[in-house]
C-alpha positions as CSV (number, residue, x, y, z in Angstrom):
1,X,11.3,-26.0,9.7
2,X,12.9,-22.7,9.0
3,X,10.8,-19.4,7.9
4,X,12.1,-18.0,5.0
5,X,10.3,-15.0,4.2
6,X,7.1,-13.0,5.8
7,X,4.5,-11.2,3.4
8,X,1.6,-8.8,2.8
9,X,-0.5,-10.2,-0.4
10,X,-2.6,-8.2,-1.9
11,X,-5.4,-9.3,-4.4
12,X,-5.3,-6.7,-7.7
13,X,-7.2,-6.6,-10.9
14,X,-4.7,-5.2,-13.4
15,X,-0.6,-6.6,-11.8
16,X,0.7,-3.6,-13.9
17,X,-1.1,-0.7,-12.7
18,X,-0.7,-2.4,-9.0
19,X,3.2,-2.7,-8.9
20,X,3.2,1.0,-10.7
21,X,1.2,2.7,-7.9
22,X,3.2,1.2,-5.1
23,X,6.8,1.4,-6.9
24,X,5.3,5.5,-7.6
25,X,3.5,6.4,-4.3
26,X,5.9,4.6,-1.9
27,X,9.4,4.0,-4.1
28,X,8.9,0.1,-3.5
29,X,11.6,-1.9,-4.8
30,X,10.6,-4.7,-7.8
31,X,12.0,-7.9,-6.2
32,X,10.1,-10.4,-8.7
33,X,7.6,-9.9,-11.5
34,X,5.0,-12.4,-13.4
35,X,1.6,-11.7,-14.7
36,X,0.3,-13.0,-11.6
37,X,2.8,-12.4,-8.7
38,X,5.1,-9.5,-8.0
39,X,7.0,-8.9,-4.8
40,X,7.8,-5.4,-3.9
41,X,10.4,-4.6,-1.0
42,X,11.1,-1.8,1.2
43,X,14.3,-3.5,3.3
44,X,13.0,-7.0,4.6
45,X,9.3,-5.6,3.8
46,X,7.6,-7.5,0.8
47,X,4.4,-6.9,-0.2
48,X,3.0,-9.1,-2.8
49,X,0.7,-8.8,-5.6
50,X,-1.7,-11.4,-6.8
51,X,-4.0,-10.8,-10.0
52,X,-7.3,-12.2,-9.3
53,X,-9.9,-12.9,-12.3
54,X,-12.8,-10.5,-11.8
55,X,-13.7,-7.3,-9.6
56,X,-11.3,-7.7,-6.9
57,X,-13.4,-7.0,-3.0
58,X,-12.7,-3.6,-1.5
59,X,-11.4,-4.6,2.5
60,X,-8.8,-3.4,4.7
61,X,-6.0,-5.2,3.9
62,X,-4.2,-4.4,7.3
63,X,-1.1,-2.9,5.3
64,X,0.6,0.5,6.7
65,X,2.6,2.8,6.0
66,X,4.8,5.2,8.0
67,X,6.0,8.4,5.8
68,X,7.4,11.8,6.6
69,X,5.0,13.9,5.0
70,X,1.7,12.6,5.0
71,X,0.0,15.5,2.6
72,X,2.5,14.4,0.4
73,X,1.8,10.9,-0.1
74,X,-1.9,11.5,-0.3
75,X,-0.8,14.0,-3.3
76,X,1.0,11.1,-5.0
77,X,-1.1,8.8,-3.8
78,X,-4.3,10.3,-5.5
79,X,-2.3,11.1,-8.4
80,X,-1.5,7.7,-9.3
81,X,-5.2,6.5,-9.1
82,X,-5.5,5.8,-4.8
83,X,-8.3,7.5,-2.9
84,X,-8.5,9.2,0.3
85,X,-11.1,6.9,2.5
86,X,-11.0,8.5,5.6
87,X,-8.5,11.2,7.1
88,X,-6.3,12.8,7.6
89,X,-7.0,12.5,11.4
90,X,-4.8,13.8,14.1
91,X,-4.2,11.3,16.8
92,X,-2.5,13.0,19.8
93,X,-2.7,10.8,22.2
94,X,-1.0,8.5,19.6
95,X,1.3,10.7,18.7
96,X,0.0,10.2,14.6
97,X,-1.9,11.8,11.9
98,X,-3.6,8.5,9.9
99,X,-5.6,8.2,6.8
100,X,-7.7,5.3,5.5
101,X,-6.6,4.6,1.7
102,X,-7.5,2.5,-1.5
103,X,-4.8,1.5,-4.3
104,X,-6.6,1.7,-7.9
105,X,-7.7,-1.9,-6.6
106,X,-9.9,-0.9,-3.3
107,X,-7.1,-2.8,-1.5
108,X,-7.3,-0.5,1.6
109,X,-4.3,0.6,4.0
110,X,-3.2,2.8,6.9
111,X,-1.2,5.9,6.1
112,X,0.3,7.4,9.3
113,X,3.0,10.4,10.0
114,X,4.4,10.8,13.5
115,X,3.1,14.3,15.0
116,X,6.7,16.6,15.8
């Protein structure tokens, strides 16, 4: 047996709104697209999207992402329909700021700069 690919999914209401808030927010590349399953790549990255019938459940997903400018994404982010859950909160002794944040979904994620 040989892997082939590794992957984030993501459960989303609306696949349209979904791949334009990441492809906005984060510059996610489209590697595939269906009404039911995009892939989205940074590098080897993928995060995929799954539409699900009904209200989707709002949970951590356990995606994260590192940026340069962390009051910057959260400006984009909110822009493009994402909320602010918790944060920003400096870390020191992990050398990070981190948020807690919600695509237009309630799929949550981590949002972390590295303090200078």
């Amino acid at each position: 047996m040989a892997l082939k690919k590794v992957y984030c999914m993501l459960w989303v209401g609306d696949m349209g709104r979904a791949s334009r808030f990441y492809k906005e927010v984060f510059g996610l590349d489209e590697a595939y697209t269906s009404p039911h399953w995009t892939e989205l790549r940074f590098g080897d990255a993928v995060v995929a999207l799954h539409t699900r019938g009904g209200e989707v459940e709002q949970r951590h997903s356990g995606l994260g992402f590192e940026v340069d400018d962390i009051d910057a994404t959260i400006a984009a982010l909110t822009a493009a329909g994402g909320t602010v859950v918790a944060g920003p909160t400096e870390r020191a002794n992990e050398g990070i700021r981190v948020a807690d944040c919600a695509d237009p979904d309630g799929n949550r994620f981590s949002l972390s700069q590295e303090l200078t």
